[in-house]
C-alpha positions in Angstrom: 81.3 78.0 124.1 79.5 79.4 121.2 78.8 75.9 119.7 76.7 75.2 122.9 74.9 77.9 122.3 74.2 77.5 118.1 73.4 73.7 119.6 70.4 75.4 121.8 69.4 77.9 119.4 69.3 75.0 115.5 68.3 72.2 118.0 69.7 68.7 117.8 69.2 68.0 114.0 71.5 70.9 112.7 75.2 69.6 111.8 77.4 72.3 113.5 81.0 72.5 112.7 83.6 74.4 114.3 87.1 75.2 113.3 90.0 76.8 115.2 93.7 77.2 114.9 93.9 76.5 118.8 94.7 72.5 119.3 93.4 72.5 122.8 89.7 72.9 121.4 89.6 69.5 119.9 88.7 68.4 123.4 85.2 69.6 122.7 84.9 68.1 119.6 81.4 65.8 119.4 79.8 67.4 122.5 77.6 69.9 121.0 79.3 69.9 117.6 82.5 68.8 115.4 85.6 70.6 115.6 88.3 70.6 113.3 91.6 72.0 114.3 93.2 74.1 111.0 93.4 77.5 109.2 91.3 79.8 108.1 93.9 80.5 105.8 93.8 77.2 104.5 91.7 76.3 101.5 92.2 73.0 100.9 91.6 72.7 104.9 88.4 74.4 104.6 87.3 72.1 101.2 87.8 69.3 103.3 85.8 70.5 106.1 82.9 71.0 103.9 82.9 68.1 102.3 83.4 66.0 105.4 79.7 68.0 106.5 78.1 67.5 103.2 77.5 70.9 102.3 77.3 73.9 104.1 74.2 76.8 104.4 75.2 78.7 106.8 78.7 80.2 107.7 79.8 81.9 110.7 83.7 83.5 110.0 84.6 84.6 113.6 88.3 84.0 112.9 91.3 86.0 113.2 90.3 88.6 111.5 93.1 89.1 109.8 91.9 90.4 106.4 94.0 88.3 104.3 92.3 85.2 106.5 88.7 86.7 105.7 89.5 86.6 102.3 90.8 82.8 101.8 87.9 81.7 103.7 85.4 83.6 101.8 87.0 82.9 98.4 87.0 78.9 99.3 83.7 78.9 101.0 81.3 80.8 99.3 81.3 79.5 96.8 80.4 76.0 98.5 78.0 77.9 100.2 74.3 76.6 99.3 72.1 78.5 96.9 69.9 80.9 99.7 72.7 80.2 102.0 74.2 82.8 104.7 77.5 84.1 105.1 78.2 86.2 108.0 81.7 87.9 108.7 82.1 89.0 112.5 84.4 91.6 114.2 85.0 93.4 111.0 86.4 96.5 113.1 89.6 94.6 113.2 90.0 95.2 109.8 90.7 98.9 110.6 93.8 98.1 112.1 97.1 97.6 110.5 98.3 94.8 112.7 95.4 93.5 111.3 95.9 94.2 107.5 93.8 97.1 107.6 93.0 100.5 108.6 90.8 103.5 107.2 90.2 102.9 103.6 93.3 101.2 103.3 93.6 99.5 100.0 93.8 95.6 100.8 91.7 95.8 104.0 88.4 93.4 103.9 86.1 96.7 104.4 87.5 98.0 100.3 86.1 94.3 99.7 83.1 94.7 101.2 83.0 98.0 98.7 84.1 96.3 95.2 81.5 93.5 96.4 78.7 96.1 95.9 80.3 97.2 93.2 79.7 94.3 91.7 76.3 93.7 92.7 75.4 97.0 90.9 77.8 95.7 87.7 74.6 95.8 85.6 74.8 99.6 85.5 78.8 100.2 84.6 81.4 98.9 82.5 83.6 97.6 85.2 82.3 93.7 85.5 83.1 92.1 88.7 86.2 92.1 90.3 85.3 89.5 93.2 85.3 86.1 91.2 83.7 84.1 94.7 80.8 86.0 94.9 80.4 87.2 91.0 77.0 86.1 89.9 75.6 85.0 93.0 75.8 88.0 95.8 72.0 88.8 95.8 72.2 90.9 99.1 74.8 92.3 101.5 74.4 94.1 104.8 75.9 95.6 106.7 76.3 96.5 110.5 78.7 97.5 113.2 81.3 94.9 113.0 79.6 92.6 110.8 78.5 91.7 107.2 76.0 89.3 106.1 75.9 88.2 102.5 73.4 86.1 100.8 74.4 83.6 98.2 71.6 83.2 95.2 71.0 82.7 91.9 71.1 86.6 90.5 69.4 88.1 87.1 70.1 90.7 85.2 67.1 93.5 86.4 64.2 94.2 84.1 62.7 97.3 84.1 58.7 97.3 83.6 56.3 99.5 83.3 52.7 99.0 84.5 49.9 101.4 83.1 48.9 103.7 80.3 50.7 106.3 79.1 
């Protein structure tokens, strides 16, 4: 359903890919969109998805949310991801639940991610580095709200401090 609707709102130009674990949703493969039946979990999968599209600039992970699962994805695709490319994880309350390989600040869970990844971001100003390798050096923004997290993939720079004006 939601590719009909990504088809409606990117018009007909945009090359929309979907992938699911479930086989039964190849049957809407080509109507408003390609779908490819395989894991999140699976990077070589999710290589070969990307390069079948010819790139990717925007990512939608509305998986299982399994934090193990976000993480795979996010540490094969990002760094696919287009410079000024989107990356947007949904339903990140699951990763407060243990059946779910998470729960409050549970060391392991996608949300301590989410932390180290600004962290890093902010790695200019402590001795730390970056722990994240997928994102290190190109996480220019990451927000956050209920349930989801966008991140934006650019080029980053060290900040420079200026000052403008006398004395």
């Amino acid at each position: 359903g939601s590719l009909a609707m990504w088809r409606r709102y990117f018009g007909d130009d945009a090359v929309i890919f979907g992938v699911d674990i479930d086989p039964t949703c190849a049957a809407h493969d080509g109507i408003h969109g390609q779908v490819r039946i395989g894991s999140q979990d699976d990077s070589a999968f999710l290589r070969q998805v990307v390069d079948e599209m010819g790139g990717v600039d925007l990512v939608r992970d509305d998986g299982s949310h399994v934090s193990r699962h976000i993480r795979t994805s996010l540490e094969t695709v990002f760094p696919l991801l287009e410079d000024n490319g989107i990356y947007m994880i949904e339903d990140l309350h699951a990763t407060y639940w243990t059946d779910h390989e998470g729960g409050y600040q549970t060391r392991g869970s996608f949300i301590d991610d989410l932390r180290q990844m600004y962290d890093d971001m902010h790695h200019w100003y402590h001795e730390e580095g970056q722990q994240i390798a997928a994102t290190a050096g190109s996480l220019a923004a990451l927000h956050l709200y209920d349930s989801i997290a966008v991140l934006e993939k650019a080029r980053v720079a060290e900040p420079r401090h200026t000052q403008v004006g006398g004395a």
